[in-house]
LOTINU-435990 format. One record per residue: x, y, z of N, C-alpha, C in turn. Coordinates in steps of 0.001 Angstrom, whole numbers, plus 500000, padded with zeros to 6 digits. Layout:
! LOTINU-435990
XYZXYZXYZ
...
! end
This chain:
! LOTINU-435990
500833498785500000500000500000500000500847501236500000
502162501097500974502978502455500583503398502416500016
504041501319499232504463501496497572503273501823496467
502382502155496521501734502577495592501338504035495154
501386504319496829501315505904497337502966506356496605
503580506279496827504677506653496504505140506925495294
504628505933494102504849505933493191504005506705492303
502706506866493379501849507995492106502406509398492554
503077509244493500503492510842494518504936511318493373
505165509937492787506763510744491910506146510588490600
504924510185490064504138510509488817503725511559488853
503448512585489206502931514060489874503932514872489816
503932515886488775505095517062488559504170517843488982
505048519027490162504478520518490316504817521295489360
505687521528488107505690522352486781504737522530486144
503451521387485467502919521795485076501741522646485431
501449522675486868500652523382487656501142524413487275
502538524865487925502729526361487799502929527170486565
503004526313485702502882526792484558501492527119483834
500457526601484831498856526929484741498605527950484899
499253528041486552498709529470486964499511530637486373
500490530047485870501268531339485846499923532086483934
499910531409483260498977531472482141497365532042482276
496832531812483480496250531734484068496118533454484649
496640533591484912497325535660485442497374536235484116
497816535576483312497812536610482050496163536972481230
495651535063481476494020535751481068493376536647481826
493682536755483044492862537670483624492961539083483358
494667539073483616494426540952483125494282541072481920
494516540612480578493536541006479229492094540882479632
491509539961480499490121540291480785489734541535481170
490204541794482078490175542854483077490226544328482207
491047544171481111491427545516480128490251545452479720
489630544317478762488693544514477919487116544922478805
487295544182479601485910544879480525485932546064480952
487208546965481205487312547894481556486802548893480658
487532548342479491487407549314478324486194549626477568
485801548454477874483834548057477340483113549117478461
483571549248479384482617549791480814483417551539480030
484325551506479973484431553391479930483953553266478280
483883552653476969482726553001476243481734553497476608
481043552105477276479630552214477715479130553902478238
480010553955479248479951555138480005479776556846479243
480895556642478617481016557323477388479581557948476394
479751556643475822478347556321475267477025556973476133
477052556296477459475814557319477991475683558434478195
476867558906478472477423560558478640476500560754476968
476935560854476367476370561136474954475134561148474868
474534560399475008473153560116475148472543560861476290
473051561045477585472222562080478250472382563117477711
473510563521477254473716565271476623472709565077475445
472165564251474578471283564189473585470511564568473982
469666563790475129468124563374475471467718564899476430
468868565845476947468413566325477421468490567753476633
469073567535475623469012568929474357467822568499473780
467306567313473544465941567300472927465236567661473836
464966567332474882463997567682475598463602569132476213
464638569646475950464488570957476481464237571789474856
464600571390474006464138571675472347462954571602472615
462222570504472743460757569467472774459854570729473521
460370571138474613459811572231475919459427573371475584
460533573793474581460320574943474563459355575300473341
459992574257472521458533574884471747457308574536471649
456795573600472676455867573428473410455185574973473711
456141575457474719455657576568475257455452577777474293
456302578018473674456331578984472449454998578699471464
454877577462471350453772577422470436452101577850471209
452157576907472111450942577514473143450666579083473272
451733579899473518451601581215473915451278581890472430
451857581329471767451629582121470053449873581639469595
449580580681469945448873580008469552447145581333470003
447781581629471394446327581863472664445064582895471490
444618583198471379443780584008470710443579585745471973
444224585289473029444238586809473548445550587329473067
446333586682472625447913586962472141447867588273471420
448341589191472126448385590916471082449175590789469998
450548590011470629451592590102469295451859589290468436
452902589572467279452339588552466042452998587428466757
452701586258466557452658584655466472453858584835466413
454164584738464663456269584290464772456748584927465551
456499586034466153457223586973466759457833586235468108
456054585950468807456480585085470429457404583901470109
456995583133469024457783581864469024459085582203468971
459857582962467767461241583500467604461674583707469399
461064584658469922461843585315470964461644584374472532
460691583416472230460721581965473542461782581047473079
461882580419471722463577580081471188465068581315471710
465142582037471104465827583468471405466391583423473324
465157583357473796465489583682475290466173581961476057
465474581151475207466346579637475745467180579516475125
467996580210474290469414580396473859469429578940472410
468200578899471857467778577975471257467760578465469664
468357579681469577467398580841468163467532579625467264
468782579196466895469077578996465617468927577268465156
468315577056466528467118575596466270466277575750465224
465837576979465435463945577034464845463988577153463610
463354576058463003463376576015461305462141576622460599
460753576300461625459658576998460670458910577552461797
458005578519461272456923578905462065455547578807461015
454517578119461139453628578142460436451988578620461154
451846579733460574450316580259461529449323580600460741
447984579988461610446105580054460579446052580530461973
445270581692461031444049582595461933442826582755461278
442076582653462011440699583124461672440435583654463128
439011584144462668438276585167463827437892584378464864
438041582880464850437564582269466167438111580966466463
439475581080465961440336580437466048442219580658465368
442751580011466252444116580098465683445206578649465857
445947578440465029446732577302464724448178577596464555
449007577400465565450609577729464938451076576866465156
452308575813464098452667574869464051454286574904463936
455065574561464740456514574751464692457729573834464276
458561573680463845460130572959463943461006573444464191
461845572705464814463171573061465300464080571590465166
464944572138464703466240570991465132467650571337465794
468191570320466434469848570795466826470195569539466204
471794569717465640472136568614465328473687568615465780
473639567117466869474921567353467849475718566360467189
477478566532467690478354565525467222478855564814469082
478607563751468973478454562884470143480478562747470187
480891563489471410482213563008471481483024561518471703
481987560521472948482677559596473010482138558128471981
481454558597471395480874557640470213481632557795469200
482347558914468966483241559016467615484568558969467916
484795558380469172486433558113468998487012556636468884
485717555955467850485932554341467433485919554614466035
485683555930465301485793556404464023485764557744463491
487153557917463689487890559362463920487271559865462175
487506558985461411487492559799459999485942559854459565
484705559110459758483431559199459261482420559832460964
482787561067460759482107561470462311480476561169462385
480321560756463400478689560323463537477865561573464190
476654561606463295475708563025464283474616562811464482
474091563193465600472793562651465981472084563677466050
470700563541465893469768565042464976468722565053466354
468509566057466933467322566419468216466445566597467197
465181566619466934464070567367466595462760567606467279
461875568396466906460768569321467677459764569173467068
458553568681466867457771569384466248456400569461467358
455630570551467190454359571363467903453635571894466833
452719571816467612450929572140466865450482572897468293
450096574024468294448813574409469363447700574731468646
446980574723469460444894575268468598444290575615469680
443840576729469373442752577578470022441852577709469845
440236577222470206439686577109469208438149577187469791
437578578307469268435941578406470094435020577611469574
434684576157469848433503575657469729432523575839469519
431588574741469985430140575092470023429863575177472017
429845576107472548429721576474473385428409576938474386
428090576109475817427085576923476422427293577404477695
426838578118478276427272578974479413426075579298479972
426347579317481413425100579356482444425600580599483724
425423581412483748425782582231484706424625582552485987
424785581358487107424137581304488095424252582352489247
423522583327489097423490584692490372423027584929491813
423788585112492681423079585282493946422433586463493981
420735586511493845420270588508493721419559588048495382
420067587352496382419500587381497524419404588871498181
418733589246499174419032590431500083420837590972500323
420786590284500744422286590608501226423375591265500247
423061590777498840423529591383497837423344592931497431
422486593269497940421922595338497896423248595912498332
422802597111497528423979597923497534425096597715496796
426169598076497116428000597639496377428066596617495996
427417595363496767428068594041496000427240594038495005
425756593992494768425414593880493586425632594965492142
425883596445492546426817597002491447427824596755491529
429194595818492245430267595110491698429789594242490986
428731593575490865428478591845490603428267592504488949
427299593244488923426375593979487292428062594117486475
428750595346487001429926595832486590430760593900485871
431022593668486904432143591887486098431477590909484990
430116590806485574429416590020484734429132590562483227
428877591688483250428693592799481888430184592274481671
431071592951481789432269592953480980432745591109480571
432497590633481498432305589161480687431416588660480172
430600589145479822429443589017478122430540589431477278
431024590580477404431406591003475925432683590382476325
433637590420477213434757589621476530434566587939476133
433966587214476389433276586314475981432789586275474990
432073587166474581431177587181473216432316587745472205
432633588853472443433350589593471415434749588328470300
434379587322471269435684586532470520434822585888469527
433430585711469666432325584539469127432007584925467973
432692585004466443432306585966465307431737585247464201
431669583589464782430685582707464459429697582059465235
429037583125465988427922583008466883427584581540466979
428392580677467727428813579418468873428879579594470155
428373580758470536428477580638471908427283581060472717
426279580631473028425527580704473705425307580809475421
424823581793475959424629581907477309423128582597478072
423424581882478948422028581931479912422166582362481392
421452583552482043421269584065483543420122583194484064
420776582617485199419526581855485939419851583099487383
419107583773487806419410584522489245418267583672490277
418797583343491485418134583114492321418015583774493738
417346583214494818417323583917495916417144582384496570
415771582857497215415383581468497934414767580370496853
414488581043495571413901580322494438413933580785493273
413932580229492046414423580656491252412877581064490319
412751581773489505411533582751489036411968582120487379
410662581272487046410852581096485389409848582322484732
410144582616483514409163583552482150407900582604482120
407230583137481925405662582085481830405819581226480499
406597581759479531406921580609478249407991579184478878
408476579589479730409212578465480246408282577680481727
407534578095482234406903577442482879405977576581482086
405380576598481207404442576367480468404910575346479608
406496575053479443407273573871479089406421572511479895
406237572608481405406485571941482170404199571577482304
404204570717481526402783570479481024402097569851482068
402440569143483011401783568518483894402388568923485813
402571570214485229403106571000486751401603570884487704
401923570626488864400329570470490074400244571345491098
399246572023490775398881573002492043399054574370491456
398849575054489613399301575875489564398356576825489595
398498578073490672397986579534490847397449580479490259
398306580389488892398109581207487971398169582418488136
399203583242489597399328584068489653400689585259488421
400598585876488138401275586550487010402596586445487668
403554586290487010404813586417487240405591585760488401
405277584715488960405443583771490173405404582450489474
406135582055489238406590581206488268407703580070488880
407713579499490141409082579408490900408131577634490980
408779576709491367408564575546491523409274574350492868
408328573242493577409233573225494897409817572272494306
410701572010494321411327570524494193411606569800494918
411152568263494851411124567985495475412716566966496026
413067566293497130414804566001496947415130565097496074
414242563893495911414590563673494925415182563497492943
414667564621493035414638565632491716416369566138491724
417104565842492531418412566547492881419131565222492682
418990563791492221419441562879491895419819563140490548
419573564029489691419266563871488092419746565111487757
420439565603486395421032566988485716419745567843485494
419073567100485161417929567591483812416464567589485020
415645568784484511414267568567484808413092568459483529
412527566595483738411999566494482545410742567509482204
410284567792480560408998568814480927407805568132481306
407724566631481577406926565762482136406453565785483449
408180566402484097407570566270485642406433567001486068
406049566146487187404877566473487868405281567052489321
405965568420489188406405569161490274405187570257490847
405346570258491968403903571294492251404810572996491704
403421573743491401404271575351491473404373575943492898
405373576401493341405071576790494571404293578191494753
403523577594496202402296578749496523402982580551496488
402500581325496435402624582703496300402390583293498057
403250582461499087402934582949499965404311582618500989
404478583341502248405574583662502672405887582471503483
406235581383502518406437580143503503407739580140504461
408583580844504138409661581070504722409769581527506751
408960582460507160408451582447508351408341581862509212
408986581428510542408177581180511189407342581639512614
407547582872512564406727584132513587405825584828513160
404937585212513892403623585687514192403409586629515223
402779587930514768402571588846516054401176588818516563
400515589048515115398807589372515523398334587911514071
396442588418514301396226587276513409395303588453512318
396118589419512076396143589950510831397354590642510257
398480589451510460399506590093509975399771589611508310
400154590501507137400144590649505841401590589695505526
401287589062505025402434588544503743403830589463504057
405070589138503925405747589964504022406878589719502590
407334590468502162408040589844500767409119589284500946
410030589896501931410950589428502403411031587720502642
409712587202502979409677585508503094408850585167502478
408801585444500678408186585153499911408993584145499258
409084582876499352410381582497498369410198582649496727
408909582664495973409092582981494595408618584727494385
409715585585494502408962586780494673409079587259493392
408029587836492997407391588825491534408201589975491392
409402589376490269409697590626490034410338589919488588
410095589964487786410197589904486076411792590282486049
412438591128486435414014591350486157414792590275486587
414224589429487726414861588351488405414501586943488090
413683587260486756413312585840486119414751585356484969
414481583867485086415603583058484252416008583901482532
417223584557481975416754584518480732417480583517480111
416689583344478867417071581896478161418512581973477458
418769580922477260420173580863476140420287581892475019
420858582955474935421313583634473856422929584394473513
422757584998472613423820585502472173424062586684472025
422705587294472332422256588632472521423115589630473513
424211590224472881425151590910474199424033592130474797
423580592407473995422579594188474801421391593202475503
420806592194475006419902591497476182420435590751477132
421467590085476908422370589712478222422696590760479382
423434592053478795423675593280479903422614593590480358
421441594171479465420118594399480427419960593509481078
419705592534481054419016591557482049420265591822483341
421490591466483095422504591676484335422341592840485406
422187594147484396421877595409484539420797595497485459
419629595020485217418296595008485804418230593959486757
419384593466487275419220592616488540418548593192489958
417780593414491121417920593724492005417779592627493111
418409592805494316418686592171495531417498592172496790
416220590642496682415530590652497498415489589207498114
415238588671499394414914587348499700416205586694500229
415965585597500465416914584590501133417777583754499897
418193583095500789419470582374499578419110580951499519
418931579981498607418895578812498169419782578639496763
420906578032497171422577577917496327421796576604495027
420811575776495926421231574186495329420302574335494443
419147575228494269417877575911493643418801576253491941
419762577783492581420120577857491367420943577164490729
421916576302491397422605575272490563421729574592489640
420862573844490217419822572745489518419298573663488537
418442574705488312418078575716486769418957575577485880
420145575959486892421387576150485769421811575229485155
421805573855485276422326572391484901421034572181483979
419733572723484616418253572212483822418411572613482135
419116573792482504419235574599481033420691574546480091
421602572984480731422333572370480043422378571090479783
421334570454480306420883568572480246420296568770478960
420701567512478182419525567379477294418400567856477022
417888566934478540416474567222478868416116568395478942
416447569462478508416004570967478751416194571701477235
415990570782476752415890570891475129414159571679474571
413172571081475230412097571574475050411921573137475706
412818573349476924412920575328477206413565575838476149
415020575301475796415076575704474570414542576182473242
413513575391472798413055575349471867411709576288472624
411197576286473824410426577128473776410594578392473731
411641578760474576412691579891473894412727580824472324
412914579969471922412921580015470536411722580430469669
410762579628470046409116580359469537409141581631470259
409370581873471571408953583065471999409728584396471539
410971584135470689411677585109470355413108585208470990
412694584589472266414290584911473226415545584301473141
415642583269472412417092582400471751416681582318470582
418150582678469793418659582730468189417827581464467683
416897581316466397417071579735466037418035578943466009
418870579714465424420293578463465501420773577754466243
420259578123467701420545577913468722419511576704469114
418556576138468224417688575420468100417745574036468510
419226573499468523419784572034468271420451572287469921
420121572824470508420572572775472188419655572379473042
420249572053473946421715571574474744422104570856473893
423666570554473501423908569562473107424060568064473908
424438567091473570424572565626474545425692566096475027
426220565563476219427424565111477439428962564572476327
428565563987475256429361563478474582430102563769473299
429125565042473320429486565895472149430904566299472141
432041565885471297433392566208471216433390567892470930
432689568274470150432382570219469833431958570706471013
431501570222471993430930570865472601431513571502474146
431281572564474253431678572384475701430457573221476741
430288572811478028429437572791479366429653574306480231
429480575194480896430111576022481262429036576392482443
429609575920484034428179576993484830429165577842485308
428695578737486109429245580141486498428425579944488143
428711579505489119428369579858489939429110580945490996
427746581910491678428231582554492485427565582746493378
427858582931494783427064583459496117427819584508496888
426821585137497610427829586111498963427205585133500029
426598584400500283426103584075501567426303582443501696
425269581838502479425214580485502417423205579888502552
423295578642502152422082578181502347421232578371503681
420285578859503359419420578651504757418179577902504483
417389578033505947416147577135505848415239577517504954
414943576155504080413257577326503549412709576426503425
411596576797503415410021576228503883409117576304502856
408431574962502364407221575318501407405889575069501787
404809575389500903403706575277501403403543573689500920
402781572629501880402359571304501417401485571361500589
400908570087500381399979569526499565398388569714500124
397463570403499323396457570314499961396562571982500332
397432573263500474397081573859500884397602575251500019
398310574970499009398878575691497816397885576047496931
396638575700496153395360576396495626394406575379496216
392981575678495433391536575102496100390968575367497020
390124575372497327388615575996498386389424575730500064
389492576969500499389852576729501746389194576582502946
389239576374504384388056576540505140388017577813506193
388759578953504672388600580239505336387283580969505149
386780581914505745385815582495504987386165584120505531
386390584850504505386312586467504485385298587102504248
385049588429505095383984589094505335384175590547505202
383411591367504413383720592772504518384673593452505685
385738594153505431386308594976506384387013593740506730
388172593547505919388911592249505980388182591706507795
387531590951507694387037589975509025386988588650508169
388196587678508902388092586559508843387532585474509850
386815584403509411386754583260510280386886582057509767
387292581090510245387587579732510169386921578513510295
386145577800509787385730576534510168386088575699510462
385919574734511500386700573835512117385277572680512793
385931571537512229384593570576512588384804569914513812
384420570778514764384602570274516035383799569487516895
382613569490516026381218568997516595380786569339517602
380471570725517348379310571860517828378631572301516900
377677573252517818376847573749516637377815575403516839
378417575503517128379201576455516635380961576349516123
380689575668514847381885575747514956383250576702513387
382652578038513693383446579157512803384180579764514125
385546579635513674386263580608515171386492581714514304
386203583200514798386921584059515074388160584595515396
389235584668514810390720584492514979390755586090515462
389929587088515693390237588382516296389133589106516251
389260590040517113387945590671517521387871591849516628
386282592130515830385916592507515094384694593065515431
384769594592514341383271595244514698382561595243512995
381302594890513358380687594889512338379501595525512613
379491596870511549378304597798511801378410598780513356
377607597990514436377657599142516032377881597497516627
378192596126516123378224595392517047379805594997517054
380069594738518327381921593866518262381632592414518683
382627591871517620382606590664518328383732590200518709
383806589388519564384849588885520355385583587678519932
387010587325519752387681586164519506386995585074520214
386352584285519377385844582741519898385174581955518828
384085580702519645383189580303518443382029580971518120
381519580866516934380055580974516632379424579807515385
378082580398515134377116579220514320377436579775512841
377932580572512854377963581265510622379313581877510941
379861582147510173380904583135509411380644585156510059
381468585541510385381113586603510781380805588109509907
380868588776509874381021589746508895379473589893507725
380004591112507055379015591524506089379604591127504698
378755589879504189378736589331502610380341588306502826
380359587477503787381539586390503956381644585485502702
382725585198502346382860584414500750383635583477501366
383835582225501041384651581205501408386145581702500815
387128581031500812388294581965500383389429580488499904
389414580955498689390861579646498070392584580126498985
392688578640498936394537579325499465394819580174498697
394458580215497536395830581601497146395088582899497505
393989583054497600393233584523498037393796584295499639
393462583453500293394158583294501829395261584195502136
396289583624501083397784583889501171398101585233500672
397134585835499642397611587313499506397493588068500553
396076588038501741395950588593502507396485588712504009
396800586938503879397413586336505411398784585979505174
400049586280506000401097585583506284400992583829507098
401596583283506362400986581686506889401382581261508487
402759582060508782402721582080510203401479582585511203
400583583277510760399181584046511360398602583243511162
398138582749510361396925581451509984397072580598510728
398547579980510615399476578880511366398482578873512938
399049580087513682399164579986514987397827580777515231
397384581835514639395656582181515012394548581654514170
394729581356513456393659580781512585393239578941513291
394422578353513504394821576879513643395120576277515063
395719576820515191397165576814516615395995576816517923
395283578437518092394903578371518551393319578048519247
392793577513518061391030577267518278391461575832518877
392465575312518263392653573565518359393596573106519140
393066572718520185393606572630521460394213571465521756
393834570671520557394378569073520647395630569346519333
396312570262519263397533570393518290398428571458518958
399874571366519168400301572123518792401060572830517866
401314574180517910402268574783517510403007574119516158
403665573632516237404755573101515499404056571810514918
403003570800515606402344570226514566401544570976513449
400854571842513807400228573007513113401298573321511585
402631573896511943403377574113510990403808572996510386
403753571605510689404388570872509691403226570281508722
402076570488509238400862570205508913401001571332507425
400853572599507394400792573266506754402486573360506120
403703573290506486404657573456505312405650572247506367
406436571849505189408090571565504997409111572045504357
409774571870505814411174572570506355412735571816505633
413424572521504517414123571908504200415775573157504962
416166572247505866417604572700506396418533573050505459
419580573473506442420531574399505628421649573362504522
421680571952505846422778570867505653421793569962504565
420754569782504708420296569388503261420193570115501633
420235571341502370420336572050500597421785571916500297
422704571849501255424182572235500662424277570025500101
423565569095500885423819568079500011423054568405498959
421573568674498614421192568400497433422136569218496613
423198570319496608423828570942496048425094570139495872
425831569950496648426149568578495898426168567568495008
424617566886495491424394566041494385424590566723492881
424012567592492701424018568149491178425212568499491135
426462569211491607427473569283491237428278568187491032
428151567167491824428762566103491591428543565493490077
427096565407489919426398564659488366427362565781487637
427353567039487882427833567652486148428900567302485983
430082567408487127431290566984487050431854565519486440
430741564647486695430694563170485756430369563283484698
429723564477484199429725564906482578430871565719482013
431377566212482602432796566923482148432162568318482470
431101568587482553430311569950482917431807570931483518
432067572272483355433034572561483801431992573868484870
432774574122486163432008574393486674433021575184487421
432981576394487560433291578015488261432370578580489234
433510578494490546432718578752491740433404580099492014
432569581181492230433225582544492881432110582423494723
432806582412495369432382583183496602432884584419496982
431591585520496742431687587061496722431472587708498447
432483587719499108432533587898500522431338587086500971
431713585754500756430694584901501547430981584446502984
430103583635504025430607583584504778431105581933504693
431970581250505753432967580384505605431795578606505105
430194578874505748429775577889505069429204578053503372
429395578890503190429053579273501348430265579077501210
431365579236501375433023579659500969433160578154500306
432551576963501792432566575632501484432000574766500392
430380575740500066429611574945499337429881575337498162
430397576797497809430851576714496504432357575568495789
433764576290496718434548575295495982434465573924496205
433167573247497169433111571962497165432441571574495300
431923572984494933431238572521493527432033573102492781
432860573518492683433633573642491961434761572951490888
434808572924489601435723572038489523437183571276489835
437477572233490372438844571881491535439132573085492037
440203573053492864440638574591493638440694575545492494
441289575596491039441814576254490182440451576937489263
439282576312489602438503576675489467437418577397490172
438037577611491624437313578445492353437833579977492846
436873580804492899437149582490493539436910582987494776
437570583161495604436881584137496982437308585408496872
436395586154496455436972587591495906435690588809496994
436554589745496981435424590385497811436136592233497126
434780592312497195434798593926496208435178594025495208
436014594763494274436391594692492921436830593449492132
437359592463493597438220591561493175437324590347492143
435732590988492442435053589998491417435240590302490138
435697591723489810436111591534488240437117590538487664
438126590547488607439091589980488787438822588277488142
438068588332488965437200586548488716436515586051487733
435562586996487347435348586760485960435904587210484840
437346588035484486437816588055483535439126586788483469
439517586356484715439861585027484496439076583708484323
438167583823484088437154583024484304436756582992482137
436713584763482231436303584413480505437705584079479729
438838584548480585439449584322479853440482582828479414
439922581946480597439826580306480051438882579830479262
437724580088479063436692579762478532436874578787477260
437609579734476200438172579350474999438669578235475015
439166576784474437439657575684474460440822576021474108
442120575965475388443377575747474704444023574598474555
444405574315473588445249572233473687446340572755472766
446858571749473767448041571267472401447834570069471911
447654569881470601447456568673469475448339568067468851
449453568488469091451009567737468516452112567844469659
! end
């Protein structure tokens, strides 16, 4: 066994080993060169390539920007001019190969090139004599371009608005008709004033859209409708619906002094006044300013009221006001094929909302007590009494003491109606004469001893809160915004819960205003002066 060991131990030369390794050291450092040398190419090489990618890109940028600004249609100066001197100032001049510009009156197109053409240093030192060049290029398109366009300019003419804010409000809104319009020299642009308060006031040609409206008065120029919350699920109000008109009486109230206290206008929510009615879609700049012009400031504020008009008179579904519009004289025919659909690529959506205040409570009259035979009865020398089936033989109360002829009578029951020549009396004759808080609590409240107070009032109206109008306001802002609806919120020294409910409807922060005093011009000339579609298309 140790002779065997032995003999393979002197068969075994250490030479040729070391003559391995020694061979062995030499492949490595030629490895080592060539990887090295491959890695500072490489390197090289990228050096080159970032200095490329970032001369194009800043090529790519600029005339991006150059073209946009040449492009704008408020642009005073000539086109090539801006483009030359946005190249010029990025130290780019002698990039710019073309400038190409279309104008027309309601639109503009400038289309650009530029090239640099670089010699890459560490790419060409593998071929000193055929130098290699690598070419940046640019090309841009901007378009400006006025559509087919509609616009809704939703107004707060609440109380609070009298005085300064509403001649600031007349003053911004006027000057954005005409800068708005004045660009429109292919009459595409259509716009509409919805003003509200606590309710919004339609033209009797636009009420009269609405064919199966319930409970209507037929009082002249009171034209306002309740809606009901669910109606705030939807853009559009169909002319199908079956919405009641709301009563002509001061549902807003809820105090009482005597039980002949009068209507007060102040808590009228649809109050009669024709300047503060909706006008329809037009193009009409001198009937647009009048109507702005002729705004005045009465009533309470309901935000989610005028949103919803304003969306009514850009849904589809508000195609038949349109067109009634149109018979009556007050929108262009051309204007005939409006609203357009949500999907219309020409088209674009536009509301304008504005408030100084925030939502408050308001109150309508129910069902059953808005027109038809009431169980009032009036009597010469305004003397009212009431019937009430109490099962007596007297049962007309007297809601206040009254003289008729040399006799007085005293607040209580009796067997007839009091007074000289008593007529039974419809709610709406009721309501011209009575504030519903008086009826409420002397007419009701108090003969009927098995009710109170506040059943009395819910009996006769519902109370819609402040935190429900700002959701139903919501809801509709939310729906337009799922249409692309673009939507401009100004709050005109409002207070911090209007501040909320507008830019919550707003289309993003960039689309909202808190401007107070002049600063509303401010708001709507940035406001007209996005209007226009700017893109870039290349």
């Amino acid at each position: 066994m140790d002779r065997v060991v032995k003999i393979a131990a002197k068969t075994i030369s250490p030479r040729p080993m070391q003559r391995f390794a020694k061979d062995e050291d030499g492949q490595i450092v030629v490895f080592t060169v060539i990887v090295m040398t491959m890695m500072l190419a490489l390197a090289g090489f990228g050096l080159d390539i970032i200095q490329f990618e970032t001369t194009r890109t800043k090529l790519q940028q600029t005339s991006d920007r150059a073209t946009l600004a040449a492009a704008s249609l408020t642009q005073a100066s000539d086109s090539n001019a801006v483009v030359v001197d946005y190249f010029n100032k990025a130290g780019l001049g002698d990039s710019l190969k073309s400038v190409v510009t279309e104008k027309t009156l309601n639109s503009s197109v400038v289309s650009t090139e530029a090239q640099i053409v670089l010699t890459p240093t560490f790419m060409n030192l593998w071929d000193l004599e055929n130098k290699l060049k690598l070419s940046a290029n640019a090309k841009s398109r901007a378009e400006q371009r006025i559509n087919n366009i509609e616009i809704v300019l939703v107004l707060d003419v609440s109380g609070s608005m009298s005085g300064t804010k509403l001649t600031n409000l007349k003053t911004a809104a006027t000057e954005f008709v005409d800068t708005v319009l004045d660009q429109d020299a292919e009459n595409r642009i259509s716009m509409a004033i919805v003003p509200y308060n606590a309710q919004v006031n339609l033209p009797q040609y636009l009420q009269d859209v609405f064919v199966n409206r319930v409970d209507d008065h037929n009082i002249t120029d009171a034209n306002c409708f309740d809606l009901p919350p669910e109606s705030f699920g939807q853009l559009g109000i169909p002319a199908t619906a079956n919405y009641p008109v709301a009563a002509y009486a001061d549902s807003n109230d809820l105090s009482a002094s005597s039980a002949k206290d009068l209507p007060g206008i102040s808590y009228i929510p649809c109050i009669k006044a024709t300047n503060n009615m909706v006008l329809a879609p037009t193009n009409d700049s001198t009937a647009l300013k009048n109507h702005i012009n002729g705004l005045s400031a009465k009533g309470n504020t309901s935000i989610h009221l005028g949103m919803k008009w304003g969306m009514s008179l850009l849904d589809p579904a508000g195609a038949p006001m349109v067109d009634a519009a149109v018979a009556d004289g007050k929108t262009p025919a051309s204007f005939g094929n409006r609203p357009f659909g949500y999907g219309d690529r020409e088209a674009m959506k536009i509301v304008v909302l504005m408030t100084d205040g925030e939502n408050v409570q308001h109150g309508y009259i129910n069902d059953g007590f808005r027109t038809g035979t009431s169980n009032i009865w009036r009597a010469d020398n305004d003397v009212y009494t009431v019937y009430h089936n109490v099962g007596t033989s007297k049962p007309y109360y007297l809601p206040a003491t009254a003289t008729v002829g040399s006799k007085t009578y005293y607040t209580g029951w009796y067997a007839t109606p009091i007074g000289t020549n008593p007529v039974q009396q419809t709610w709406e004759q009721v309501w011209a004469k009575r504030s519903v808080p008086a009826v409420e609590k002397y007419f009701f409240d108090n003969p009927l001893v098995n009710m109170t107070l506040t059943q009395v009032q819910q009996m006769f109206r519902t109370f819609v809160a402040p935190a429900a109008k700002n959701s139903q306001l919501q809801q509709v802002c939310s729906a337009a915004h799922a249409e692309d609806v673009i939507v401009y919120g100004i709050a005109f020294e409002a207070p911090p819960p209007g501040q909320t409910a507008i830019s919550n409807c707003a289309s993003s922060p960039a689309h909202y205003f808190n401007a107070a005093g002049l600063e509303i011009r401010t708001a709507f000339r940035s406001i007209a002066t996005n209007i226009s579609q700017l893109k870039l298309t290349q």
